[in-house]
TORPA-4810 file (N, C-alpha, C, O; in nm, 3 decimals):
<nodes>
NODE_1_-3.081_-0.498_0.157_-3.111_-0.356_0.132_-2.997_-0.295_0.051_-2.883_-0.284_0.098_X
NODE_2_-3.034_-0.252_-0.081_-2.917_-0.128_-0.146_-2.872_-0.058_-0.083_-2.962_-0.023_-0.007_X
NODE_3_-2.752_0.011_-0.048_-2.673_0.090_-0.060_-2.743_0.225_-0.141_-2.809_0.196_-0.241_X
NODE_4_-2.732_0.389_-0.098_-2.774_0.442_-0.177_-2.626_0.489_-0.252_-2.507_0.505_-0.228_X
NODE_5_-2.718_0.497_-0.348_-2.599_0.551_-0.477_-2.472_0.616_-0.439_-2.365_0.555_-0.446_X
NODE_6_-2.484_0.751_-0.393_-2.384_0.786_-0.331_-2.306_0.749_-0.235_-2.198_0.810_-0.234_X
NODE_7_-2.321_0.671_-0.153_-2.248_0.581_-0.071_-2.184_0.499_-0.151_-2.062_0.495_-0.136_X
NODE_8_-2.248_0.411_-0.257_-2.176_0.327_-0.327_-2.041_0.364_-0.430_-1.940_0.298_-0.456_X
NODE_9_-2.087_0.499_-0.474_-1.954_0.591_-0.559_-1.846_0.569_-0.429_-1.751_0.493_-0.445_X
NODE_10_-1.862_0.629_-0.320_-1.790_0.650_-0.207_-1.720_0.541_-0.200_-1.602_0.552_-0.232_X
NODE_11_-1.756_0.441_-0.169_-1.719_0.277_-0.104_-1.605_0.249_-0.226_-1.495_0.203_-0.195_X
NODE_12_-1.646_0.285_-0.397_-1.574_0.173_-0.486_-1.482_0.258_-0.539_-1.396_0.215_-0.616_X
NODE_13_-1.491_0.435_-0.492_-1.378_0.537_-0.465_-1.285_0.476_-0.384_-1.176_0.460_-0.438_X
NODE_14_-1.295_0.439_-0.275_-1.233_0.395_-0.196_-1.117_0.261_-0.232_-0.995_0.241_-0.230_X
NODE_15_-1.222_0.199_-0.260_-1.120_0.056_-0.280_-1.037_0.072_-0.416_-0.976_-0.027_-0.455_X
NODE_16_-1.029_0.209_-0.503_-0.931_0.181_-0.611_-0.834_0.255_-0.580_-0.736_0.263_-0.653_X
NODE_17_-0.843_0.314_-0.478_-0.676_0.363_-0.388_-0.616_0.271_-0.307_-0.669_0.199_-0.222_X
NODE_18_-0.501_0.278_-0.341_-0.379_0.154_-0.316_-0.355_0.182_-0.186_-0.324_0.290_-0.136_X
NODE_19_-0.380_0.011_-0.101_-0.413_0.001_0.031_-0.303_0.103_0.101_-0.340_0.156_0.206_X
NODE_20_-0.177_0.133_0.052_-0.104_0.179_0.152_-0.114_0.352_0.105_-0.027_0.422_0.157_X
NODE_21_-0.186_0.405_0.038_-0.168_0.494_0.032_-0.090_0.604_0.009_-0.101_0.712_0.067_X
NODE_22_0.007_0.571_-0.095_0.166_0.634_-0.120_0.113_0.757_-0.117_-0.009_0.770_-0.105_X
NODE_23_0.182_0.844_-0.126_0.191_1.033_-0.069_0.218_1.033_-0.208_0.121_1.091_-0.257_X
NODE_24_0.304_0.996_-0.306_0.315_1.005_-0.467_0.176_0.992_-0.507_0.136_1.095_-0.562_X
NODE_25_0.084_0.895_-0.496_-0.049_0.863_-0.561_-0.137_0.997_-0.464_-0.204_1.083_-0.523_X
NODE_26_-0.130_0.996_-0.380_-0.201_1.137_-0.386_-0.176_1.237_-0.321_-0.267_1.271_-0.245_X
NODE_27_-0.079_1.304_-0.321_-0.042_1.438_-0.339_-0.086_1.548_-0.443_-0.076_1.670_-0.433_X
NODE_28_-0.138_1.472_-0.548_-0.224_1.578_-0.712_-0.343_1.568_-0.634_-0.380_1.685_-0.620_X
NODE_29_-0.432_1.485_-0.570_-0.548_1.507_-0.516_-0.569_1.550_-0.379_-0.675_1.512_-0.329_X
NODE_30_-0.472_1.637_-0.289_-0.475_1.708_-0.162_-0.516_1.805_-0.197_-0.466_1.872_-0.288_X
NODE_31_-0.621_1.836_-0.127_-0.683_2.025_-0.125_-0.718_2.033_-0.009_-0.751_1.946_0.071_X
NODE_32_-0.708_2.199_0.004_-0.717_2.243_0.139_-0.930_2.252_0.148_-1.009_2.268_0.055_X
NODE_33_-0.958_2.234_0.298_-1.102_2.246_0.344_-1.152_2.325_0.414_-1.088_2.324_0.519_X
NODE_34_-1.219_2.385_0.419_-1.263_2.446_0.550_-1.353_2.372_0.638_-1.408_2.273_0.591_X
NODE_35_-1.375_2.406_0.759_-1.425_2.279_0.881_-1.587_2.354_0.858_-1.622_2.471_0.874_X
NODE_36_-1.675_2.215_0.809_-1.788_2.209_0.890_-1.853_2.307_0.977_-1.787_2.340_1.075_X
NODE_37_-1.981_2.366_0.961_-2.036_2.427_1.067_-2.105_2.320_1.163_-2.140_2.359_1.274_X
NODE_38_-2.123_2.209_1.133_-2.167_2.122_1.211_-2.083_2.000_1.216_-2.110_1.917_1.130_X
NODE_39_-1.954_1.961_1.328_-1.879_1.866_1.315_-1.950_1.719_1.277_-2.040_1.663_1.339_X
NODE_40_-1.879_1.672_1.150_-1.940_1.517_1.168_-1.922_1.395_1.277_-1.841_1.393_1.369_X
NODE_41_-2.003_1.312_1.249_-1.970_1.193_1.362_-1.856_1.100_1.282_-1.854_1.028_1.182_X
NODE_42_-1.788_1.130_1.355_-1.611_1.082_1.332_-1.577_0.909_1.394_-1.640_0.875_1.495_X
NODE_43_-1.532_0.861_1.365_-1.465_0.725_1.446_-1.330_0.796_1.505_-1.273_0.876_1.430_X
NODE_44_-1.269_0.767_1.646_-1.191_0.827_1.692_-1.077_0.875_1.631_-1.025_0.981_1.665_X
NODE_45_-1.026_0.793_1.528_-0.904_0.766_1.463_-0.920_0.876_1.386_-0.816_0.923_1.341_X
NODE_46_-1.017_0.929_1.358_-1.018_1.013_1.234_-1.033_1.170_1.294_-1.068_1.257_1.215_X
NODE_47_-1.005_1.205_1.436_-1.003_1.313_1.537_-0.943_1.415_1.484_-0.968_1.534_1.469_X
NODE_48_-0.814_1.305_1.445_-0.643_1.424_1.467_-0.629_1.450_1.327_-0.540_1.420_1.247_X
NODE_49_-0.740_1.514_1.316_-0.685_1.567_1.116_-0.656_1.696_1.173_-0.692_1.778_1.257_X
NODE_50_-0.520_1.654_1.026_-0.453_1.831_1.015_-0.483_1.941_0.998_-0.522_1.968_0.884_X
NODE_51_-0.480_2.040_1.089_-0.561_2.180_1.087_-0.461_2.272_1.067_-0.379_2.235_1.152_X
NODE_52_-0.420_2.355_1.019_-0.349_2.488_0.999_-0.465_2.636_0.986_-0.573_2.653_0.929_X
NODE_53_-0.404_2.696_1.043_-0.458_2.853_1.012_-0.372_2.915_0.904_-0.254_2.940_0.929_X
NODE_54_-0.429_2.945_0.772_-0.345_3.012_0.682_-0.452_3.155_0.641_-0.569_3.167_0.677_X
NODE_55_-0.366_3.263_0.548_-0.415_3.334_0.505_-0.527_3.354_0.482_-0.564_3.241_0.450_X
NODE_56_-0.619_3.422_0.474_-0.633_3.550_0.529_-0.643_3.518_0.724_-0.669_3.620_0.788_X
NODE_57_-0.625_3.400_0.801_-0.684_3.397_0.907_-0.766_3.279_0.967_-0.805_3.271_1.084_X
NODE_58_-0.786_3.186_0.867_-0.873_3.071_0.863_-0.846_2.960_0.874_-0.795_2.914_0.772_X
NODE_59_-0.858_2.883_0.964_-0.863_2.734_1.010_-0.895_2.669_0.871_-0.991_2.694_0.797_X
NODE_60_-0.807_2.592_0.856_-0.808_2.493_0.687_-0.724_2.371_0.740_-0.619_2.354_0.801_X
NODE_61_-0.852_2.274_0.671_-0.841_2.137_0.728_-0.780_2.090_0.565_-0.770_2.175_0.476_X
NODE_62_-0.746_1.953_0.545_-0.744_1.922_0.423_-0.746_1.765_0.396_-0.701_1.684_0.477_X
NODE_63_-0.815_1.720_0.244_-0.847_1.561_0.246_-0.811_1.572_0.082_-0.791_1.664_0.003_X
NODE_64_-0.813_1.459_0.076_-0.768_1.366_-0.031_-0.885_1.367_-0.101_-0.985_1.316_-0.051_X
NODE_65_-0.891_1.450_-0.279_-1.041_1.441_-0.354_-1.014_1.242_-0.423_-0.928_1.179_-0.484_X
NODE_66_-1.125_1.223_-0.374_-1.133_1.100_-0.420_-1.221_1.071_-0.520_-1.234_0.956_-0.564_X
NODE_67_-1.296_1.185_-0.567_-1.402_1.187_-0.702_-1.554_1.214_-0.600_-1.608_1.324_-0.607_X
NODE_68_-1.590_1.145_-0.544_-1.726_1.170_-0.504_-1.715_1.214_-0.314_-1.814_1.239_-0.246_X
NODE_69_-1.585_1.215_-0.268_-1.615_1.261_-0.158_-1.445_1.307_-0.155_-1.356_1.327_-0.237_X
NODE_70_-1.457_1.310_-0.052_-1.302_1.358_0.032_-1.238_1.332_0.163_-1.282_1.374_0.270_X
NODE_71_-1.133_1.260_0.147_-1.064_1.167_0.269_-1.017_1.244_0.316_-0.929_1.300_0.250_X
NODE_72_-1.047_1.301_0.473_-0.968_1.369_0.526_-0.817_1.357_0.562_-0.771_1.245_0.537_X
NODE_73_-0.754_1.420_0.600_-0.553_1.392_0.636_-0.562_1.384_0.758_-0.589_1.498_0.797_X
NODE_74_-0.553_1.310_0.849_-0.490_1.288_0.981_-0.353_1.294_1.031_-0.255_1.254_0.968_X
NODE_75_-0.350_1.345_1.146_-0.195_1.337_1.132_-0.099_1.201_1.119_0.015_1.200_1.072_X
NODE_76_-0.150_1.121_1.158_-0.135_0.970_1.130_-0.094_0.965_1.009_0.027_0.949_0.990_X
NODE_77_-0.184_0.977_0.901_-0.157_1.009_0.763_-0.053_1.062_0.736_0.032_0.998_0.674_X
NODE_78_-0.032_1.183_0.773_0.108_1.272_0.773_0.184_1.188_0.845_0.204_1.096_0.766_X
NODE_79_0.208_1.177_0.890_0.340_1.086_0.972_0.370_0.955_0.845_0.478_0.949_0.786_X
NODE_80_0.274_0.874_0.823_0.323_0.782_0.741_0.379_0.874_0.591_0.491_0.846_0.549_X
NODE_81_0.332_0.935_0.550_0.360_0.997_0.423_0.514_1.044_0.441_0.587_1.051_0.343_X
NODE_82_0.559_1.075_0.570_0.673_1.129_0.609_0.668_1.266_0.543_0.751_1.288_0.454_X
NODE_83_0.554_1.388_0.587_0.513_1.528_0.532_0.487_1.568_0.656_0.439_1.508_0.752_X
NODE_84_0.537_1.714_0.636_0.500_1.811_0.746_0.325_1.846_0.701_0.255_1.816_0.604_X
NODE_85_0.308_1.905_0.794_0.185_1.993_0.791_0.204_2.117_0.676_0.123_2.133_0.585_X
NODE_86_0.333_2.207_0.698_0.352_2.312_0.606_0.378_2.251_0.461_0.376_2.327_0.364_X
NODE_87_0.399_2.131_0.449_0.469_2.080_0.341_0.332_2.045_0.240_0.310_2.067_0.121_X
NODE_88_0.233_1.962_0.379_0.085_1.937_0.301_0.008_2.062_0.247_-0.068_2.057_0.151_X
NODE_89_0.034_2.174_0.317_-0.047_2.270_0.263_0.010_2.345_0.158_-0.065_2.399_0.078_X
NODE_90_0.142_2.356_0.148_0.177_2.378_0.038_0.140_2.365_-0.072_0.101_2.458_-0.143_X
NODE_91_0.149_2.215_-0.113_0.104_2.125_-0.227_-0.056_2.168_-0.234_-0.088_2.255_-0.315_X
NODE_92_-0.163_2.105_-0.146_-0.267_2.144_-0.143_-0.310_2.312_-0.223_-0.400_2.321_-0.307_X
NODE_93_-0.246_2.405_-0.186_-0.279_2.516_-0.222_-0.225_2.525_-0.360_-0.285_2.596_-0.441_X
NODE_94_-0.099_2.451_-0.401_-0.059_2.435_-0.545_-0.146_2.352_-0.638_-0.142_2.377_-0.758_X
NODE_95_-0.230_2.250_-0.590_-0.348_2.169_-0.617_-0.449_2.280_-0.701_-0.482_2.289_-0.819_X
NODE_96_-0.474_2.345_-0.599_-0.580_2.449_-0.606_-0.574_2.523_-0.702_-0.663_2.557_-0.780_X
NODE_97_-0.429_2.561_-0.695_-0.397_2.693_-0.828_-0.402_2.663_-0.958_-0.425_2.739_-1.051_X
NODE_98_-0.370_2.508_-0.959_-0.364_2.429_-1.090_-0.508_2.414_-1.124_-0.519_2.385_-1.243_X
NODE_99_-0.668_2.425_-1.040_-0.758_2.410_-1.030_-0.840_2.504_-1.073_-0.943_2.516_-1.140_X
NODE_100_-0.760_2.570_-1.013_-0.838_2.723_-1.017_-0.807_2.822_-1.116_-0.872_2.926_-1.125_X
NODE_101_-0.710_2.795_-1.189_-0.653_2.894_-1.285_-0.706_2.844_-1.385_-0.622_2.866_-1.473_X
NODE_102_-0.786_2.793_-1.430_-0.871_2.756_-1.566_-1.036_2.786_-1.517_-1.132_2.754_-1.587_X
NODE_103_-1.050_2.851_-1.390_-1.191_2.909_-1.371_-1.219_3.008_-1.486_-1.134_3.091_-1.518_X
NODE_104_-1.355_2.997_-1.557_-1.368_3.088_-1.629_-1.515_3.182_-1.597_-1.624_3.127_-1.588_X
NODE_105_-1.491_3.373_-1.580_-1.535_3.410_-1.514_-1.716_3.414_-1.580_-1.813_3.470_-1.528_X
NODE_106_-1.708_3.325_-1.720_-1.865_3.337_-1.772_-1.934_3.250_-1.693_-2.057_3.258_-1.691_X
NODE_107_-1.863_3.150_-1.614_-1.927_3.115_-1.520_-2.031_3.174_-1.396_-2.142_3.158_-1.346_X
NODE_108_-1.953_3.226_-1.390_-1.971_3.363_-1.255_-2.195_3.362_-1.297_-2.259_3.367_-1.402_X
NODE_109_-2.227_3.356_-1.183_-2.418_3.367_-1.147_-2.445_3.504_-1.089_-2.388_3.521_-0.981_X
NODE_110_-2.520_3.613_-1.135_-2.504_3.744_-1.122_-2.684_3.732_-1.075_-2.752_3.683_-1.166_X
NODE_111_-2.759_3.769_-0.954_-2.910_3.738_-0.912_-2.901_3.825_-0.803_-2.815_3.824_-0.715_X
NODE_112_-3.036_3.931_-0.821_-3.068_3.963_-0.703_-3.094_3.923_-0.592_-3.156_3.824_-0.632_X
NODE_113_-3.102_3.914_-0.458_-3.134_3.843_-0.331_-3.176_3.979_-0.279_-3.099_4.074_-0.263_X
NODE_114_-3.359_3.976_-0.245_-3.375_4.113_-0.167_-3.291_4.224_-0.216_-3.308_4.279_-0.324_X
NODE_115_-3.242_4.239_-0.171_-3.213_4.463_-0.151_-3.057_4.415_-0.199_-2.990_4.511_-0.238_X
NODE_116_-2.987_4.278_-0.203_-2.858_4.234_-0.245_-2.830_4.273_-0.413_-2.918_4.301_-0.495_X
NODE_117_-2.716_4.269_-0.433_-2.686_4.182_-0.600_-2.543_4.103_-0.524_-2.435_4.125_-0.469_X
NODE_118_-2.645_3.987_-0.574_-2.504_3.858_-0.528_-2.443_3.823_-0.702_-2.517_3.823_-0.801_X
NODE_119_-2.301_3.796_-0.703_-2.252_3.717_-0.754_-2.204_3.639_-0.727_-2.115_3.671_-0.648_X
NODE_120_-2.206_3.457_-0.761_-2.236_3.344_-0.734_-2.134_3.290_-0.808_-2.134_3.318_-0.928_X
NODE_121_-2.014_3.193_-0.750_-1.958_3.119_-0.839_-1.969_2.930_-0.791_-1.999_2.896_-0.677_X
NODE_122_-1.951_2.871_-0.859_-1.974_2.693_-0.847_-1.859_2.637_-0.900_-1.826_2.673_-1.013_X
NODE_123_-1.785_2.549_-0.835_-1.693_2.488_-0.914_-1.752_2.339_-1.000_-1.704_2.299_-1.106_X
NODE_124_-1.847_2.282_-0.938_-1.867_2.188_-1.004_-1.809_2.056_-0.952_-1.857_1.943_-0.957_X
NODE_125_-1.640_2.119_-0.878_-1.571_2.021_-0.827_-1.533_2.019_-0.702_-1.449_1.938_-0.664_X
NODE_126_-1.590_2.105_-0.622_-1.636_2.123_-0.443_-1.530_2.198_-0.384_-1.519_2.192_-0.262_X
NODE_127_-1.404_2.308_-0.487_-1.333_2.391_-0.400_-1.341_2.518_-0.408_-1.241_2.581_-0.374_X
NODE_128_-1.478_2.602_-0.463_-1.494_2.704_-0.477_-1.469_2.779_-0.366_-1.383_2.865_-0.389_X
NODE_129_-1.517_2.780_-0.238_-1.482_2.884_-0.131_-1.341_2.913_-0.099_-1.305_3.022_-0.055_X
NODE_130_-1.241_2.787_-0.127_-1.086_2.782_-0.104_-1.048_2.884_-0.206_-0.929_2.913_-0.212_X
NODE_131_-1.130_2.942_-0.287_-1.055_3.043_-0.355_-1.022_3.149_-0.226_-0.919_3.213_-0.205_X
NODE_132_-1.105_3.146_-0.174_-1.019_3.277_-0.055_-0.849_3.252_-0.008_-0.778_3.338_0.045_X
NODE_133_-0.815_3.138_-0.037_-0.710_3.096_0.003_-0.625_3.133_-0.105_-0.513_3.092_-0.073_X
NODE_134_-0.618_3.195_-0.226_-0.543_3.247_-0.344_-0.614_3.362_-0.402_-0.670_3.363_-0.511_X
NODE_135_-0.607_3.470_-0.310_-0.679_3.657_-0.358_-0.646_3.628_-0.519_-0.732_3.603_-0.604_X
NODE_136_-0.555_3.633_-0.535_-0.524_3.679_-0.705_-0.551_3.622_-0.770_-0.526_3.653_-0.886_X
NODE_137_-0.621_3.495_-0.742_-0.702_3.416_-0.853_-0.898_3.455_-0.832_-0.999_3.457_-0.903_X
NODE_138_-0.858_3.478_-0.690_-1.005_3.581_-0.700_-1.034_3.690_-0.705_-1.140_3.744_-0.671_X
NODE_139_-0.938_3.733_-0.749_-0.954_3.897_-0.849_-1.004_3.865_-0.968_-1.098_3.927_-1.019_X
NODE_140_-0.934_3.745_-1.033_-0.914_3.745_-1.199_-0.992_3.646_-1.232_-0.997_3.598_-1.346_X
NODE_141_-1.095_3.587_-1.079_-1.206_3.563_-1.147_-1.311_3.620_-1.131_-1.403_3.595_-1.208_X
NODE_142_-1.329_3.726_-1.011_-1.482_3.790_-0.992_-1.450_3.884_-1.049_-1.546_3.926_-1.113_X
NODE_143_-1.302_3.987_-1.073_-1.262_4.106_-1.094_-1.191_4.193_-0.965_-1.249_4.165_-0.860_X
NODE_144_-1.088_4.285_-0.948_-0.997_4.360_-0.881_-1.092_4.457_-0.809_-1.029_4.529_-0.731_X
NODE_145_-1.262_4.487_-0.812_-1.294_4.561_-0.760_-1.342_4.521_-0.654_-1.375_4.403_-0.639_X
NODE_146_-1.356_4.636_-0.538_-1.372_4.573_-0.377_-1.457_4.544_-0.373_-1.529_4.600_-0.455_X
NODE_147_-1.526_4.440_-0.286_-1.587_4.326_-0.269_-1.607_4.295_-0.182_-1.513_4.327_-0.109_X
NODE_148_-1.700_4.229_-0.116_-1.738_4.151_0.027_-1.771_4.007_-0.012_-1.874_4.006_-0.079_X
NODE_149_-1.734_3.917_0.002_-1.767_3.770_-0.015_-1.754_3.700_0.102_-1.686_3.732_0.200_X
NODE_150_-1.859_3.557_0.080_-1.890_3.462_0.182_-1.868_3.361_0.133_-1.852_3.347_0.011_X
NODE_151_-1.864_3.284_0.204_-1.860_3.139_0.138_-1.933_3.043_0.264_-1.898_3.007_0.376_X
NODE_152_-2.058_3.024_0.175_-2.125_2.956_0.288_-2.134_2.772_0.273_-2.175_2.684_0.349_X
NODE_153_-2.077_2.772_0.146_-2.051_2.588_0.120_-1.950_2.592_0.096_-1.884_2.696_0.095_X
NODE_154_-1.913_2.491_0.074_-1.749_2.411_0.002_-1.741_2.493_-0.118_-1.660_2.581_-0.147_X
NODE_155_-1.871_2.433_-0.202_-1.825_2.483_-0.322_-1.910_2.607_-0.401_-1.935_2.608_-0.522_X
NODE_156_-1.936_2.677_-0.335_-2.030_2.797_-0.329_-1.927_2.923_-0.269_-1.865_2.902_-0.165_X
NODE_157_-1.917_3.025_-0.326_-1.832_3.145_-0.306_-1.946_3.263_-0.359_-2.014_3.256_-0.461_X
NODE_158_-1.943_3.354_-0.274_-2.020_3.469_-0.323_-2.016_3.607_-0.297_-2.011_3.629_-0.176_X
NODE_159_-2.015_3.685_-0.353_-2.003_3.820_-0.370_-2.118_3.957_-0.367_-2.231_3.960_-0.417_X
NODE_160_-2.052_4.058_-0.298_-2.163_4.176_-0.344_-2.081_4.306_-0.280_-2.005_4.305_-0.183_X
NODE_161_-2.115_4.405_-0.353_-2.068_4.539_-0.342_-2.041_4.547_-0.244_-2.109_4.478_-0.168_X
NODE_162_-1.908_4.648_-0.165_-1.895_4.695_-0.049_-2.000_4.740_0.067_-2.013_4.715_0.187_X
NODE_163_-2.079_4.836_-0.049_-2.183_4.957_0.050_-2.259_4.842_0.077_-2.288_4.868_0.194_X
NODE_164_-2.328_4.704_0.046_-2.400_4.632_0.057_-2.483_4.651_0.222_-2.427_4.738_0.289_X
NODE_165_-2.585_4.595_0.283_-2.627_4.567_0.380_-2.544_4.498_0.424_-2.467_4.449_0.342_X
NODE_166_-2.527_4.471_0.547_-2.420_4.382_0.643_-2.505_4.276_0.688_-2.500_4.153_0.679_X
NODE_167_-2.582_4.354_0.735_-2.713_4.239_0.818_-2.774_4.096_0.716_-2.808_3.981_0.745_X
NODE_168_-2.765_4.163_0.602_-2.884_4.093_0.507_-2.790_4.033_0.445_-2.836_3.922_0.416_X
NODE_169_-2.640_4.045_0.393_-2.512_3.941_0.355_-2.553_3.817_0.497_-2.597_3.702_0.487_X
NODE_170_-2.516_3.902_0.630_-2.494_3.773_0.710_-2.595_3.644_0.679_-2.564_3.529_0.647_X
NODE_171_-2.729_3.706_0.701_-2.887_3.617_0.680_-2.870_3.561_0.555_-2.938_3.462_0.530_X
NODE_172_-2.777_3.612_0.453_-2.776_3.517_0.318_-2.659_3.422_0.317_-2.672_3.326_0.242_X
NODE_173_-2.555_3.431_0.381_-2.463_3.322_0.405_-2.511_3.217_0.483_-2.504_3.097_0.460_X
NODE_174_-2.573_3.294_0.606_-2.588_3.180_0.739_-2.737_3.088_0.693_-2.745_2.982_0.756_X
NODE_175_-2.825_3.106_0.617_-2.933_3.091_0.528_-2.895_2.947_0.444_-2.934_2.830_0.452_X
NODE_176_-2.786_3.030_0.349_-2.733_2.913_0.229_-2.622_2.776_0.337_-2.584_2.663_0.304_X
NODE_177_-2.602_2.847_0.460_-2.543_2.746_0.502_-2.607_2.630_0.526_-2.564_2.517_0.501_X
NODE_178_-2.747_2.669_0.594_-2.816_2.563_0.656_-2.876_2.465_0.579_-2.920_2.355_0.613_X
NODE_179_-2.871_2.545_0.416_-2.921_2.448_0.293_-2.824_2.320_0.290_-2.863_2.234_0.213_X
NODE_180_-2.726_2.296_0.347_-2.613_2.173_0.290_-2.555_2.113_0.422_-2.546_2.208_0.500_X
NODE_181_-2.514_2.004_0.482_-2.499_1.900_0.568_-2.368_1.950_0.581_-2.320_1.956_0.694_X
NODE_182_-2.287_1.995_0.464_-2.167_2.034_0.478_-2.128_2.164_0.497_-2.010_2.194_0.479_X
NODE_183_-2.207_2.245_0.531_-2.246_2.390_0.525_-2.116_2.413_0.635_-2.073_2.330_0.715_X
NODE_184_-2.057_2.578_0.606_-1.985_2.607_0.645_-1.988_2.748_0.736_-2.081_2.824_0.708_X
NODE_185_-1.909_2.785_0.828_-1.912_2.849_0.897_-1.851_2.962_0.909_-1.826_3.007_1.020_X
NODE_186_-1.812_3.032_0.786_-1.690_3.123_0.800_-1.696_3.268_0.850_-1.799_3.296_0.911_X
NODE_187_-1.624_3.345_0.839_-1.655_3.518_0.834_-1.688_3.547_0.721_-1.713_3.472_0.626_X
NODE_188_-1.690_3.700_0.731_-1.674_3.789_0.578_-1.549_3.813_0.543_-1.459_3.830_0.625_X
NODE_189_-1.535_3.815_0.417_-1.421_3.878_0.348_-1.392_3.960_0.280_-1.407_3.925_0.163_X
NODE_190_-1.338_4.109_0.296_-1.354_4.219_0.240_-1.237_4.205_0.139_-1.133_4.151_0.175_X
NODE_191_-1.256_4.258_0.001_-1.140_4.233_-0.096_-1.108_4.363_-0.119_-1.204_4.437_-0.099_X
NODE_192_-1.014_4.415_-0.153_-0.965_4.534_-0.192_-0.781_4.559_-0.233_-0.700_4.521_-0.149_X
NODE_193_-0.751_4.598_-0.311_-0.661_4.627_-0.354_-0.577_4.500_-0.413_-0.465_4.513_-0.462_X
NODE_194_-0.649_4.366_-0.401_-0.600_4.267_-0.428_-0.549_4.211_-0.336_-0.461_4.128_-0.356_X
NODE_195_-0.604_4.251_-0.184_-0.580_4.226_-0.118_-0.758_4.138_-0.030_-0.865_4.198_-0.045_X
NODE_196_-0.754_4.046_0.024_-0.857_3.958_0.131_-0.776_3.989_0.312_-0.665_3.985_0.365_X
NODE_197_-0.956_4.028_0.358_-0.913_4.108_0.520_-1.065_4.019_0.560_-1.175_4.046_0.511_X
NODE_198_-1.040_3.921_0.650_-1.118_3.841_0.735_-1.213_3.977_0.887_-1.178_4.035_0.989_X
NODE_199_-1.355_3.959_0.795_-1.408_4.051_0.893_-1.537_3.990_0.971_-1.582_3.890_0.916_X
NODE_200_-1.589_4.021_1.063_-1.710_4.006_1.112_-1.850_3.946_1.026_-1.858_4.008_0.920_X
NODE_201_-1.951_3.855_1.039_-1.983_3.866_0.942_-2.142_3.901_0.986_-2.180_3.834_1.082_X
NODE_202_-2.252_4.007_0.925_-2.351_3.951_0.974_-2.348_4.147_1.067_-2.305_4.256_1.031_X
NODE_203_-2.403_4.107_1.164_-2.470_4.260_1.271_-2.279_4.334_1.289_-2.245_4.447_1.257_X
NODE_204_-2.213_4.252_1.333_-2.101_4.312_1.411_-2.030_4.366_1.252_-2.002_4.485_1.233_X
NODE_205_-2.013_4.279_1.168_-1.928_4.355_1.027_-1.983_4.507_1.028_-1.910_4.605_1.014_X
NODE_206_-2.151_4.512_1.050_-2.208_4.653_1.027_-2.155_4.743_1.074_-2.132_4.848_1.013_X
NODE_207_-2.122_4.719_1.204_-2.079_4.826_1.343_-1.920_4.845_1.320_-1.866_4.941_1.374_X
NODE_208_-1.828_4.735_1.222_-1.691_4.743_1.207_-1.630_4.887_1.188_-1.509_4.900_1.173_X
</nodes>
């Protein structure tokens, strides 16, 4: 029986990283993650991946882009690399900036949803929502005006006016989540002044 395709990218991703894994060979490919709304089925070993809570508030996991998927960091991992946790996220978020600072905003997907106007961004390369993790690169790519955004995939980030419905943002995040295996679980994020404030997302943001 074949292998399906994507498994097979995965598998021959795999075997062209050097068995021991030097922290030099990939440290350019660490980015930060956000966790799953639905934990995967893990082999034990792969439990103790590194979790930090960083800015604005958010649990951020982080793996190794390997082209078609992403190796998570264990602390195991960290220990052999001889890297802190603060040290991995560092880099990771410097990953990002180097990533993210060539976003260009004609990208940006502008579509009504019901009674919404969403704007929609895609990276193409699965770290679009981690823009919450660098406000000032998501100013200067959606724009400095206040904002409510979700991020209901990896690589799916989205936007809509302040006054927006609360109720009908939540039903469109928690909605687009259930579209993807990797679907994510986050809050809302209110932008303003160039500043990101982790809020409620959904009935309770309304009542905030």
């Amino acid at each position: 029986m074949l292998a399906p395709r994507g498994l097979v990218e995965v598998l021959e991703a795999i075997e062209r990283l050097s068995p021991e894994l030097p922290w030099e060979e990939v440290a350019p490919s660490v980015l930060p993650v956000f966790e799953r709304a639905v934990p995967p089925t893990l082999p034990p070993e792969a439990h103790d991946q590194v979790r930090l809570v960083l800015p604005p508030g958010v649990s951020v996991g982080f793996g190794v882009d390997i082209g078609p998927a992403l190796m998570r960091v264990t602390r195991g991992l960290l220990q052999e690399w001889g890297q802190t946790a603060d040290a991995l996220a560092i880099r990771a978020v410097f990953n990002l900036r180097a990533r993210a600072g060539v976003a260009d905003p004609a990208d940006l997907v502008r579509v009504p949803v019901e009674d919404l106007v969403v704007t929609a961004y895609q990276s193409g390369d699965g770290w679009a929502s981690a823009l919450l993790l660098v406000p000032d690169l998501l100013g200067r790519l959606f724009g400095q005006h206040p904002q409510l955004f979700g991020a209901p995939m990896r690589d799916l980030l989205i936007s809509v006016p302040p006054g927006s419905d609360r109720e009908a943002f939540g039903w469109l995040v928690e909605e687009l989540s259930t579209l993807d295996p990797n679907g994510l679980a986050l809050e809302a994020f209110a932008f303003s002044d160039g500043l990101l404030r982790c809020e409620p997302l959904g009935g309770e943001a309304a009542r905030a």
